[in-house]
PDB file of N, H, CA, C and O in Angstrom:
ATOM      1  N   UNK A   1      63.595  17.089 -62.808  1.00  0.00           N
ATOM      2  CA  UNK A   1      63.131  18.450 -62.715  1.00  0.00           C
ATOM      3  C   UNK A   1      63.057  19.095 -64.101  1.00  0.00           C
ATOM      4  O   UNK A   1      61.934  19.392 -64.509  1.00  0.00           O
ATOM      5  N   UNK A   2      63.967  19.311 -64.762  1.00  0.00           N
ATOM      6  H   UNK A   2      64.879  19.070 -64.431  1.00  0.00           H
ATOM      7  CA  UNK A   2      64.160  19.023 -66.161  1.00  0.00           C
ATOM      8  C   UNK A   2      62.907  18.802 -67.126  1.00  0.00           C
ATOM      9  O   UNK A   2      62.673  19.432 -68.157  1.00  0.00           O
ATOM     10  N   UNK A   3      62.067  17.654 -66.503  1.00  0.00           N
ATOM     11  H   UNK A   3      62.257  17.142 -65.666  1.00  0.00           H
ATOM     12  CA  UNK A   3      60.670  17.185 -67.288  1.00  0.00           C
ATOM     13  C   UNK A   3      59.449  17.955 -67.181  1.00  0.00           C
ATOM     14  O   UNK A   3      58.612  18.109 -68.070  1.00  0.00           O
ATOM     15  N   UNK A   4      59.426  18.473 -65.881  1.00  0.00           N
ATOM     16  H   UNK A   4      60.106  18.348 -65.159  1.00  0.00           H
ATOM     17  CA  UNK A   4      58.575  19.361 -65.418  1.00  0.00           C
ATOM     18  C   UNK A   4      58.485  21.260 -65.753  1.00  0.00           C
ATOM     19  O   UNK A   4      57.624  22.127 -65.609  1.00  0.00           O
ATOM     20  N   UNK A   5      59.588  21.218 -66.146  1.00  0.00           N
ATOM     21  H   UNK A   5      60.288  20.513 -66.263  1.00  0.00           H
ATOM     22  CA  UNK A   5      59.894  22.929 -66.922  1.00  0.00           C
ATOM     23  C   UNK A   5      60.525  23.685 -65.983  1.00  0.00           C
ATOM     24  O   UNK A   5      60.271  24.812 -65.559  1.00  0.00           O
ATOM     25  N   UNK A   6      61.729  22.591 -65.610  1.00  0.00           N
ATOM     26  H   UNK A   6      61.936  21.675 -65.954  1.00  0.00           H
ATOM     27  CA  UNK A   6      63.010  23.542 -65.148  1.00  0.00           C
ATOM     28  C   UNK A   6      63.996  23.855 -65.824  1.00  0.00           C
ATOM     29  O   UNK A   6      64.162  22.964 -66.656  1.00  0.00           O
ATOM     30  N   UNK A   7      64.891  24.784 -65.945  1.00  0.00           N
ATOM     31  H   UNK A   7      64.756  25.509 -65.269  1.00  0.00           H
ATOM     32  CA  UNK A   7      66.470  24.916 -65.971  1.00  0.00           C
ATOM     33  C   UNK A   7      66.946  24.441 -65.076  1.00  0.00           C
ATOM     34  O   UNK A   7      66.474  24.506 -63.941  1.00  0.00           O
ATOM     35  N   UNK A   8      68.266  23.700 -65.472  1.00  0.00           N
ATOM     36  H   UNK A   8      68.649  23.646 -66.394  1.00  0.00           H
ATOM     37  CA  UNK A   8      69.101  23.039 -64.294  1.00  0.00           C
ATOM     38  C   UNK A   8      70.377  23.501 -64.822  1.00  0.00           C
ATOM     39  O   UNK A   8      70.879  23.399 -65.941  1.00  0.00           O
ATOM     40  N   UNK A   9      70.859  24.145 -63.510  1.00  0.00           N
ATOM     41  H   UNK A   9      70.451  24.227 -62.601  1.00  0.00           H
ATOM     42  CA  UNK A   9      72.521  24.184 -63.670  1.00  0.00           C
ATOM     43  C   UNK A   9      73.012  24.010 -62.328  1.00  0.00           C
ATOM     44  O   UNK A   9      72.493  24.230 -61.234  1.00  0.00           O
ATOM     45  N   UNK A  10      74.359  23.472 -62.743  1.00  0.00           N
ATOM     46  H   UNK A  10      74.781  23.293 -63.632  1.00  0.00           H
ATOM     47  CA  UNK A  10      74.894  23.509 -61.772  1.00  0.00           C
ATOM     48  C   UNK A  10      75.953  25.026 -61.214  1.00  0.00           C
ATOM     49  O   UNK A  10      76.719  25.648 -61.949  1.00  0.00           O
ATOM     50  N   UNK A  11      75.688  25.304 -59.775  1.00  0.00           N
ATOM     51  H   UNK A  11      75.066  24.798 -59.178  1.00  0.00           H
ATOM     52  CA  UNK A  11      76.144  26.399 -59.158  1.00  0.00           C
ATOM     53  C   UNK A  11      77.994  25.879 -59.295  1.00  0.00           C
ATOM     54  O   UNK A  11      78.833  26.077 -60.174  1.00  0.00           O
ATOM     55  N   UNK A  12      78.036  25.261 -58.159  1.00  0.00           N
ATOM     56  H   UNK A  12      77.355  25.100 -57.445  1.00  0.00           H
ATOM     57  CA  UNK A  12      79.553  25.037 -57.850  1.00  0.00           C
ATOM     58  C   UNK A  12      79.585  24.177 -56.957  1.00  0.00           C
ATOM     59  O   UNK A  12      78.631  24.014 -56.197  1.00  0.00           O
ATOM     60  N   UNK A  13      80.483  23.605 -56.903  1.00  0.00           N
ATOM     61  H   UNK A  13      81.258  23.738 -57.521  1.00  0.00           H
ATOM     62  CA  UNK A  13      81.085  21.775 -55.978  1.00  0.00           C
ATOM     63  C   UNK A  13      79.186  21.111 -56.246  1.00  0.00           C
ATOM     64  O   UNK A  13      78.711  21.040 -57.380  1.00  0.00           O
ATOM     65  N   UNK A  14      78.532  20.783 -55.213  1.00  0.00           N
ATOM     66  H   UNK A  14      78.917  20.841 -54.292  1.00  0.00           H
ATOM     67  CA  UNK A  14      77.332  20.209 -55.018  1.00  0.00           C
ATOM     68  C   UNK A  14      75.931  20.769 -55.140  1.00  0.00           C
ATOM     69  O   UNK A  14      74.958  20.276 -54.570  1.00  0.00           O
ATOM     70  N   UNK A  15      75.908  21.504 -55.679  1.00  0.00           N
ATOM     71  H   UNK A  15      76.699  21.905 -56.142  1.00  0.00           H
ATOM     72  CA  UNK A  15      74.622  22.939 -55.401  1.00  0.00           C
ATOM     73  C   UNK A  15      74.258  22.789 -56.920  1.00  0.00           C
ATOM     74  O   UNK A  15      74.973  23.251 -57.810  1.00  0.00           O
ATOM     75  N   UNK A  16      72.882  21.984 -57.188  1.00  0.00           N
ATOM     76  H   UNK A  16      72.302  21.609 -56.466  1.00  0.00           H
ATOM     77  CA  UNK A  16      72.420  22.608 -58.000  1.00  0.00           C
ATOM     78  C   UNK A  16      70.802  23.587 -58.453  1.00  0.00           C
ATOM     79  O   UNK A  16      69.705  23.114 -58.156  1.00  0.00           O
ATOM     80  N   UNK A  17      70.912  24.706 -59.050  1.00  0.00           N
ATOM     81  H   UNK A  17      71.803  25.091 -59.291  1.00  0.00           H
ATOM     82  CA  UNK A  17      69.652  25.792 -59.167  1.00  0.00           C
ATOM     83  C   UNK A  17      69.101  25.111 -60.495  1.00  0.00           C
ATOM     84  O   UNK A  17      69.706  24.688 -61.479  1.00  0.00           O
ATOM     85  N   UNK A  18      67.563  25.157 -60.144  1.00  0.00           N
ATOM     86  H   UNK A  18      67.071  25.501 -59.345  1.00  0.00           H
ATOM     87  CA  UNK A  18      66.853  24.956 -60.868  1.00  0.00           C
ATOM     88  C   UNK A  18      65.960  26.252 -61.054  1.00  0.00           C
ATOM     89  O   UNK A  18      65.739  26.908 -60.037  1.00  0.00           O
ATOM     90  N   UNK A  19      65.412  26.692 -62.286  1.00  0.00           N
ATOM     91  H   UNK A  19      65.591  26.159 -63.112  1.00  0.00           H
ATOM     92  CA  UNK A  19      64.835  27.896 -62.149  1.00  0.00           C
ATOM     93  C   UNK A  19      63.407  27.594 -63.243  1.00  0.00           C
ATOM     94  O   UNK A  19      63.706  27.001 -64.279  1.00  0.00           O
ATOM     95  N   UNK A  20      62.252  27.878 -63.110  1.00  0.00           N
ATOM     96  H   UNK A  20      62.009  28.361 -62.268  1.00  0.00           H
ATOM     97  CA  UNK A  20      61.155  27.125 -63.896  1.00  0.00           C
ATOM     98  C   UNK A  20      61.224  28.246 -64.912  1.00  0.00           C
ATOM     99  O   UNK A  20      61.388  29.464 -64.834  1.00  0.00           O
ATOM    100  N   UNK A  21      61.028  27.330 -65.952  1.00  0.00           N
ATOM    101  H   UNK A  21      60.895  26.340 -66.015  1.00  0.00           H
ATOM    102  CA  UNK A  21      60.583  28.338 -67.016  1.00  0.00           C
ATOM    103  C   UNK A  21      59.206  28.077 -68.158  1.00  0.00           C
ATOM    104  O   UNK A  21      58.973  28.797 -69.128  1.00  0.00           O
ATOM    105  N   UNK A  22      58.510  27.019 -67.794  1.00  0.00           N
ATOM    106  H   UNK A  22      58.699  26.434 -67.005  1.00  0.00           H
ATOM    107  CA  UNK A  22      57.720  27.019 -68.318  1.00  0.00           C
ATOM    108  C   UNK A  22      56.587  27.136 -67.348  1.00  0.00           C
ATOM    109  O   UNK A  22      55.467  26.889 -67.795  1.00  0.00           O
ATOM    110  N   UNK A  23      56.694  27.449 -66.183  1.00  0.00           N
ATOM    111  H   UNK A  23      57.604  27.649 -65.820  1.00  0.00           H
ATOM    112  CA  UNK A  23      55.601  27.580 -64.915  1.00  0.00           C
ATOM    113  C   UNK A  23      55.585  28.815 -64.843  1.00  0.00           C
ATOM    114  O   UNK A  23      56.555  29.413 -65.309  1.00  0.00           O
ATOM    115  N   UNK A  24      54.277  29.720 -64.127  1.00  0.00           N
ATOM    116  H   UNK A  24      53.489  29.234 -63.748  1.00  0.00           H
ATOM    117  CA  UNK A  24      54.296  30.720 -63.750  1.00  0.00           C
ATOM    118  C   UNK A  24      54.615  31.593 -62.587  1.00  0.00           C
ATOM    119  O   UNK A  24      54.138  32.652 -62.181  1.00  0.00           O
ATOM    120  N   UNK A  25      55.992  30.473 -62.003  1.00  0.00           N
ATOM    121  H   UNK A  25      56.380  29.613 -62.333  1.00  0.00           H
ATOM    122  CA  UNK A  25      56.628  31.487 -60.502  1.00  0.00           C
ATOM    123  C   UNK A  25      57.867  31.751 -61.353  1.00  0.00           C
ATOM    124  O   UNK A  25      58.053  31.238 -62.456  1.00  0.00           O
ATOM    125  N   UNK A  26      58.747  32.645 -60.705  1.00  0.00           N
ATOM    126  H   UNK A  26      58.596  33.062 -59.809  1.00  0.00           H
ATOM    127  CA  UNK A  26      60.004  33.146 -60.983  1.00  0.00           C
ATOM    128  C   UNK A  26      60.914  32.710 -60.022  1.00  0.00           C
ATOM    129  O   UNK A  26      62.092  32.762 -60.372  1.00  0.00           O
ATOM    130  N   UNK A  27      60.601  32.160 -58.541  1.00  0.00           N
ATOM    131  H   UNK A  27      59.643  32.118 -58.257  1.00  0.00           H
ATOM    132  CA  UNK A  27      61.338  31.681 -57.706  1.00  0.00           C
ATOM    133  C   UNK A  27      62.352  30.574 -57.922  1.00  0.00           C
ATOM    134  O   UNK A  27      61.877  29.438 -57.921  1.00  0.00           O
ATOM    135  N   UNK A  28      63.900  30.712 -58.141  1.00  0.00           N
ATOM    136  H   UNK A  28      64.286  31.635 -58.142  1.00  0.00           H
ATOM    137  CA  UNK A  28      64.784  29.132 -58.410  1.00  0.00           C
ATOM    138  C   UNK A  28      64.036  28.239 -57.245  1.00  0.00           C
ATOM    139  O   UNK A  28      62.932  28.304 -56.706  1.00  0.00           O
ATOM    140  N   UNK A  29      65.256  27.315 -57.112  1.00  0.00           N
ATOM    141  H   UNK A  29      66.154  27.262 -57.550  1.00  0.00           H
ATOM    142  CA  UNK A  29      65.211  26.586 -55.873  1.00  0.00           C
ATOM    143  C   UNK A  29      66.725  25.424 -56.153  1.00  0.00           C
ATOM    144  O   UNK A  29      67.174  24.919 -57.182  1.00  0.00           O
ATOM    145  N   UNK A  30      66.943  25.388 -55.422  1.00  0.00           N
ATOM    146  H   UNK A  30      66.579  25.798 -54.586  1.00  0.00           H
ATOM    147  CA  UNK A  30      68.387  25.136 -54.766  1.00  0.00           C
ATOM    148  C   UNK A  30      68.714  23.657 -53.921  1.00  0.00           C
ATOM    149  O   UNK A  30      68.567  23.648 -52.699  1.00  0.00           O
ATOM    150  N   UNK A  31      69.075  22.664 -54.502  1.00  0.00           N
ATOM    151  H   UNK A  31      69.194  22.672 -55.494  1.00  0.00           H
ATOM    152  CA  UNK A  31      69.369  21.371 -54.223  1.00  0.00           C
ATOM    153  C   UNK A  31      70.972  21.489 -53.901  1.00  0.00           C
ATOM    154  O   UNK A  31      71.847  22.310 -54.177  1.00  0.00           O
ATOM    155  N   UNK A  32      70.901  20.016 -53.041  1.00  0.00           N
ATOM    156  H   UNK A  32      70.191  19.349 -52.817  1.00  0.00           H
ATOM    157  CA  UNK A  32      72.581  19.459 -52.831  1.00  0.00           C
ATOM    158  C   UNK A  32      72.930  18.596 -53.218  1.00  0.00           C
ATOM    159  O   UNK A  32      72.410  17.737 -52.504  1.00  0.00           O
ATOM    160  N   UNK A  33      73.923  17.786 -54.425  1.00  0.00           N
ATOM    161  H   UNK A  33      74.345  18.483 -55.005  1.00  0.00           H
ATOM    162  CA  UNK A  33      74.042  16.687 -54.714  1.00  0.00           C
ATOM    163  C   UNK A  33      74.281  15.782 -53.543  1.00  0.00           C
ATOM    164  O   UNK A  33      74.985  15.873 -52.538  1.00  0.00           O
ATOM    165  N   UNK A  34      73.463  14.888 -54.008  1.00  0.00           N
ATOM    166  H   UNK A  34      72.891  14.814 -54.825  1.00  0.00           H
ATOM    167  CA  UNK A  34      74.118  14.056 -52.388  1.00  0.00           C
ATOM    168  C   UNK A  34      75.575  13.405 -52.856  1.00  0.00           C
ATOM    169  O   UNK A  34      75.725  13.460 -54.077  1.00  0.00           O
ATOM    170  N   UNK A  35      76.652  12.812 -52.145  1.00  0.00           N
ATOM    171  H   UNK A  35      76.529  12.767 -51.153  1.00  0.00           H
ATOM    172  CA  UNK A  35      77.920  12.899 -52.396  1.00  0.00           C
ATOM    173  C   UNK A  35      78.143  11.800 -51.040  1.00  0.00           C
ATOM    174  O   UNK A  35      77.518  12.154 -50.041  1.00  0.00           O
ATOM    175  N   UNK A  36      78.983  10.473 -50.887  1.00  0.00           N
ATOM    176  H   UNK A  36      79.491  10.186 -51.699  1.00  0.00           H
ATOM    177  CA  UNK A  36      79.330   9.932 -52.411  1.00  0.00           C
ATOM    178  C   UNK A  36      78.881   9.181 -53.069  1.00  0.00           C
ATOM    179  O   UNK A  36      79.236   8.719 -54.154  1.00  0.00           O
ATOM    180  N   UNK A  37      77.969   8.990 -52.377  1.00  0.00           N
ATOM    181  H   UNK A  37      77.681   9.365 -51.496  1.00  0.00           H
ATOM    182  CA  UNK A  37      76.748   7.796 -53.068  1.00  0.00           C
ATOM    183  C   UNK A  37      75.444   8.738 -53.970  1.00  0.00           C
ATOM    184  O   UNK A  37      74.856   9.782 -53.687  1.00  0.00           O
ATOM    185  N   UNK A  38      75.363   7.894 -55.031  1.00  0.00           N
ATOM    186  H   UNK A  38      75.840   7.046 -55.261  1.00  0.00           H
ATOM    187  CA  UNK A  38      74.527   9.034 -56.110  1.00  0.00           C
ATOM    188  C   UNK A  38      73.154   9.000 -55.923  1.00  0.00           C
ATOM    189  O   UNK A  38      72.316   9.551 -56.637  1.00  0.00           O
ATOM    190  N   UNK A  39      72.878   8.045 -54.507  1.00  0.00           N
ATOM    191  H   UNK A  39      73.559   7.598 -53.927  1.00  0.00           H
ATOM    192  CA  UNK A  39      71.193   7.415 -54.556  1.00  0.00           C
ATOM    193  C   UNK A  39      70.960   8.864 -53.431  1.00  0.00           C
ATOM    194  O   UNK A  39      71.647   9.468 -52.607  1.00  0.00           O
ATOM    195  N   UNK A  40      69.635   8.945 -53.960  1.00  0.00           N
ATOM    196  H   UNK A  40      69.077   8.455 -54.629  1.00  0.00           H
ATOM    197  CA  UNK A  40      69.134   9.855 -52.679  1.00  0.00           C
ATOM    198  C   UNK A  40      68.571   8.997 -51.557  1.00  0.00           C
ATOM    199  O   UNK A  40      67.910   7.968 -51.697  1.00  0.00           O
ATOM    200  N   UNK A  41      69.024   9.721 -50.150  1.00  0.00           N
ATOM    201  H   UNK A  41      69.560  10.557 -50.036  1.00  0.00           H
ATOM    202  CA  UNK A  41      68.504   8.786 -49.291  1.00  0.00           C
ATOM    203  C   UNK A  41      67.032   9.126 -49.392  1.00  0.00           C
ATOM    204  O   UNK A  41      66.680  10.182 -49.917  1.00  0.00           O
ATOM    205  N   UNK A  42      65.777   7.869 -48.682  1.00  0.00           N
ATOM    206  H   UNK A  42      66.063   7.011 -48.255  1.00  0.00           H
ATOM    207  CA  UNK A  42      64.560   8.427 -48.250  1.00  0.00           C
ATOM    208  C   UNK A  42      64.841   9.682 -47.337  1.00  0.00           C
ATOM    209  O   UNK A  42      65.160  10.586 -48.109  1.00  0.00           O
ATOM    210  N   UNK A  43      64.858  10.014 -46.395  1.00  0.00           N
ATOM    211  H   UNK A  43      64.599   9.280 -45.768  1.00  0.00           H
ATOM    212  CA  UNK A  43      64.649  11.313 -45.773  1.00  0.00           C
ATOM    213  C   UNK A  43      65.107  12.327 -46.312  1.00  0.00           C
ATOM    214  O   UNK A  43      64.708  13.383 -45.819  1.00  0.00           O
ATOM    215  N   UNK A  44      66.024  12.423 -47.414  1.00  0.00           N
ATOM    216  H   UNK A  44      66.348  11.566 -47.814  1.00  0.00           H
ATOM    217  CA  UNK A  44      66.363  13.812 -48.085  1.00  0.00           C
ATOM    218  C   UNK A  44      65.677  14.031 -48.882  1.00  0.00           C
ATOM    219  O   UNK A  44      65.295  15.200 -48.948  1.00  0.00           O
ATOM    220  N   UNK A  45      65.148  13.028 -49.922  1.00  0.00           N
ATOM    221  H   UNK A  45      65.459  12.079 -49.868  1.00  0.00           H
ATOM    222  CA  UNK A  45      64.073  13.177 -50.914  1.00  0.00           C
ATOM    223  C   UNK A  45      62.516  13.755 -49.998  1.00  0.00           C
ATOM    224  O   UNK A  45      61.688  14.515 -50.500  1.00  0.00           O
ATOM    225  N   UNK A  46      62.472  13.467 -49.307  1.00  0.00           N
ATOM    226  H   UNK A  46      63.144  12.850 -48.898  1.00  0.00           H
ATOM    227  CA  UNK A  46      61.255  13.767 -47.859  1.00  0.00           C
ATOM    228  C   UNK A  46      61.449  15.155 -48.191  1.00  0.00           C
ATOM    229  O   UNK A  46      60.569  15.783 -48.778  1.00  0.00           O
ATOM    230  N   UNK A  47      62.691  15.742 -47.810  1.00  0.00           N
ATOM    231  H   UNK A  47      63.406  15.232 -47.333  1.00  0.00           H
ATOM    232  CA  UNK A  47      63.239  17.121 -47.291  1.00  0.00           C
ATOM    233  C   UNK A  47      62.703  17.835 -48.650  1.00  0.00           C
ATOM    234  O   UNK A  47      62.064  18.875 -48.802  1.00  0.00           O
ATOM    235  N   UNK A  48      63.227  16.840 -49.622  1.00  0.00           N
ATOM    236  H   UNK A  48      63.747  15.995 -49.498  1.00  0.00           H
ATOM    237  CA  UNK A  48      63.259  17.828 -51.091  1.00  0.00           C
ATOM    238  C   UNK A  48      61.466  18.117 -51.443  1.00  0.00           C
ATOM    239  O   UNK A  48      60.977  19.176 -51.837  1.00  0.00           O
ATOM    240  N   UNK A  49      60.810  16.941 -51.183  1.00  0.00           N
ATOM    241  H   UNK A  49      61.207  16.081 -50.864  1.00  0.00           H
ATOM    242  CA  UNK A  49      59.720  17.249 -51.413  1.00  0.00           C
ATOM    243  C   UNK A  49      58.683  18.075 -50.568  1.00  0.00           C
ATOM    244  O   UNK A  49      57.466  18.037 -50.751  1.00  0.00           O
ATOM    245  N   UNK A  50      59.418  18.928 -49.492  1.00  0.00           N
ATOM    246  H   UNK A  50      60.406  18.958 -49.343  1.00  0.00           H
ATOM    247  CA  UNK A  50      58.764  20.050 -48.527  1.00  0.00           C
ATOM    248  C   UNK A  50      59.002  20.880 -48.906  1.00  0.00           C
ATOM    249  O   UNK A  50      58.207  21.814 -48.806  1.00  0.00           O
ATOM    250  N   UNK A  51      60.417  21.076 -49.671  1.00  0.00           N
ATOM    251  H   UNK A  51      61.063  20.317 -49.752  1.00  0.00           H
ATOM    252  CA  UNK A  51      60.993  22.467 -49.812  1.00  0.00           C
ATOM    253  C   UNK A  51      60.191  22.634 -51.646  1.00  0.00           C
ATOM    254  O   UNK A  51      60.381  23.633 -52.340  1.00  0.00           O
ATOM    255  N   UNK A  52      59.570  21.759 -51.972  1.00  0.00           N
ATOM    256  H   UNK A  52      59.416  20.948 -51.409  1.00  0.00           H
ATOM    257  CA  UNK A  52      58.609  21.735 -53.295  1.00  0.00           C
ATOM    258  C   UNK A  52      57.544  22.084 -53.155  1.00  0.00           C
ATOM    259  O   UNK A  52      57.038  22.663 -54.117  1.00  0.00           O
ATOM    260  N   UNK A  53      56.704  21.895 -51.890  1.00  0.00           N
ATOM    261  H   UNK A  53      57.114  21.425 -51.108  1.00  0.00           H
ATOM    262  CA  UNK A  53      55.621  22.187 -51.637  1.00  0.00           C
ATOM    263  C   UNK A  53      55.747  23.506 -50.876  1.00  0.00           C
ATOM    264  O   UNK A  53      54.956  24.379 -51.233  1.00  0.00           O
ATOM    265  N   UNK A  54      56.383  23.733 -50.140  1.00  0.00           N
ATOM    266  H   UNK A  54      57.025  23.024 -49.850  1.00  0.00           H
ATOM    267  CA  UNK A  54      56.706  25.202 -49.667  1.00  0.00           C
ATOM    268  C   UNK A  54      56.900  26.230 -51.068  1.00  0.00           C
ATOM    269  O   UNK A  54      56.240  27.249 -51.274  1.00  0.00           O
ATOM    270  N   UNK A  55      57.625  25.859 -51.663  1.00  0.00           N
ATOM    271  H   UNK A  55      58.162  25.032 -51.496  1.00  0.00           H
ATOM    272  CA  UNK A  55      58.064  26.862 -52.660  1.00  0.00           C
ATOM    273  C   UNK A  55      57.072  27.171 -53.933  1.00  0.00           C
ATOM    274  O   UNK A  55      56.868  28.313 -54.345  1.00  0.00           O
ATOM    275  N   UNK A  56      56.447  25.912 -54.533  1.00  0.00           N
ATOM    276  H   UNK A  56      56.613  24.984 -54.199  1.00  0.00           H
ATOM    277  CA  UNK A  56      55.690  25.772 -55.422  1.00  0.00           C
ATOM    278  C   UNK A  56      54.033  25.127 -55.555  1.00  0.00           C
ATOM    279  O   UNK A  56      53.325  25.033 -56.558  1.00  0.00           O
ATOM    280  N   UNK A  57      53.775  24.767 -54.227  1.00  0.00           N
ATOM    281  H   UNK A  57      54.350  24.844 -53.413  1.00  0.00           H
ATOM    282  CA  UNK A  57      52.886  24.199 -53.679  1.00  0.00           C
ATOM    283  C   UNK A  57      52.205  23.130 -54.396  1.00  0.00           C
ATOM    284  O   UNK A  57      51.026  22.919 -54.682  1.00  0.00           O
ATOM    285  N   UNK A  58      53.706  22.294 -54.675  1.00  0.00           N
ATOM    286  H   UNK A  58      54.663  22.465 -54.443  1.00  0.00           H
ATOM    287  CA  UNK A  58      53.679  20.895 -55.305  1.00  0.00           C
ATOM    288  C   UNK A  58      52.818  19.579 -54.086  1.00  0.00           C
ATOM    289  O   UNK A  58      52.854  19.756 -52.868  1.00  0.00           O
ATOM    290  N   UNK A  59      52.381  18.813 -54.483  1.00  0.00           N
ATOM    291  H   UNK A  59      52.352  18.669 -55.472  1.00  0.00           H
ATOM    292  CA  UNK A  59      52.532  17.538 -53.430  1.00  0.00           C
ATOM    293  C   UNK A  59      52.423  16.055 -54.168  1.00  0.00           C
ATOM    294  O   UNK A  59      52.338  15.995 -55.394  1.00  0.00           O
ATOM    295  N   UNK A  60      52.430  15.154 -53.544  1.00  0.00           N
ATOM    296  H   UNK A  60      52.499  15.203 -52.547  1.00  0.00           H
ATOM    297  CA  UNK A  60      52.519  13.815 -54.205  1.00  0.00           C
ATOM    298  C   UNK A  60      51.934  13.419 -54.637  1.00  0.00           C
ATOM    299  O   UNK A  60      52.150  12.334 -55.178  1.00  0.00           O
ATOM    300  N   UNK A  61      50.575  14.161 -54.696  1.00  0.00           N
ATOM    301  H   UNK A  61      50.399  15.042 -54.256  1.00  0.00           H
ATOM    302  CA  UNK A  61      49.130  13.338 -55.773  1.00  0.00           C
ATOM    303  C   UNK A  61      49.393  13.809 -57.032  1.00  0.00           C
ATOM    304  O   UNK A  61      49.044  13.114 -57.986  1.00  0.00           O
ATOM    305  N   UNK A  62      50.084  15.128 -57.265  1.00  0.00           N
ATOM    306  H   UNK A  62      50.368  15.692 -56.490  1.00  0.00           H
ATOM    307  CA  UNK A  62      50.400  15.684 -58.666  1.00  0.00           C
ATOM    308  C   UNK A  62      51.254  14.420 -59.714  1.00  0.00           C
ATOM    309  O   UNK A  62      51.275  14.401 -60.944  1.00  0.00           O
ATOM    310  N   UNK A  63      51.843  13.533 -58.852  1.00  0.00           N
ATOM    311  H   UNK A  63      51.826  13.549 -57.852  1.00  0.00           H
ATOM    312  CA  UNK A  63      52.729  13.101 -59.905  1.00  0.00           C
ATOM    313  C   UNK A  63      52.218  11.581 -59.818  1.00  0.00           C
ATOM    314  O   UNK A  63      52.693  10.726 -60.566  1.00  0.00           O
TER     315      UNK A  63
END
């Protein structure tokens, strides 16, 4: 996220806000580390990439 022109911090325990700053929305957006395994499963990455297209009206041909 980071590559794309986010801020990343982390909130607290698993929560981390990303907030764009080189894009033109102002909206963060709000992840969960997955925990305890560091891989994302397929269906959460699924999840993550709705709540991308909802929010920023990202989709998978962009990348």
């Amino acid at each position: 996220m980071t590559a794309t022109g986010f801020l990343a911090r982390k909130l607290y325990d698993s929560v981390w806000q990303f907030r764009p700053t080189t894009l033109d929305v102002d909206r963060p957006i709000l992840f969960h580390e997955s925990h305890p395994n560091p891989k994302i499963p397929f269906t959460v990455a699924r999840r993550f990439g709705r709540r991308l297209n909802r929010a920023y009206g990202w989709d998978g041909d962009m990348f």
